[in-house]
C-alpha positions, 0 to 999 in steps of 0.5 A: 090539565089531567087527563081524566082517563088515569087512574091513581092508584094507592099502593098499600104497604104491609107492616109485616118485614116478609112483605117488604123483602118479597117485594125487594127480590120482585122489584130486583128481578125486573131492575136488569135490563138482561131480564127484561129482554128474556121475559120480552122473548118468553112472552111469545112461548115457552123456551129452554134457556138454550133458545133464550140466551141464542136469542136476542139476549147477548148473553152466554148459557150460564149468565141466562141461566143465572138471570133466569134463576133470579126471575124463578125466585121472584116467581115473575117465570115458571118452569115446567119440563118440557121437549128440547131439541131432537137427537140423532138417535131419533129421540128428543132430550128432557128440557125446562121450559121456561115462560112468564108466570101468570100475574107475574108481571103487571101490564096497563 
């Protein structure tokens, strides 16, 4: 018995080949489980990639910095500058902050 509650839905597919390669590095971007776990802890706020891969993520500053790149180009995150941590001058050092794009990624 289907549960009448569910919706199907059609997915209407492009003749145009840039469509399909847009899609490609869309899907690519969300096929590793490393970036599913960064978009995860980028769900709660904005973040430099030093608090990403500090985090719950398990990988070094430059392999989320290389997961991060892919999901920037997929547009599934954007990044925008923000403040990072304090120096000992009193200051506080330019960062990127990175979070989920709006309509980045679909939820139901």
């Amino acid at each position: 018995m289907q549960n009448e509650d569910v919706m199907s839905e059609t997915v209407v597919a492009a003749d145009d080949p840039e469509y399909y390669a847009d899609l490609s590095e869309y899907l690519n971007a969300l096929s590793s489980p490393t970036r599913l776990k960064i978009l995860k802890v980028l769900e709660a706020g904005p973040k430099d990639i030093r608090e990403v891969a500090g985090g719950d993520i398990g990988t070094s500053y430059e392999n989320t910095k290389k997961h991060m790149a892919k999901l920037l180009n997929a547009g599934v995150v954007k990044k925008e500058a923000g403040i990072g941590r304090s120096t000992s001058g009193g200051g506080a050092l330019p960062v990127w902050k990175y979070s989920v794009a709006s309509g980045g990624v679909w939820r139901r």
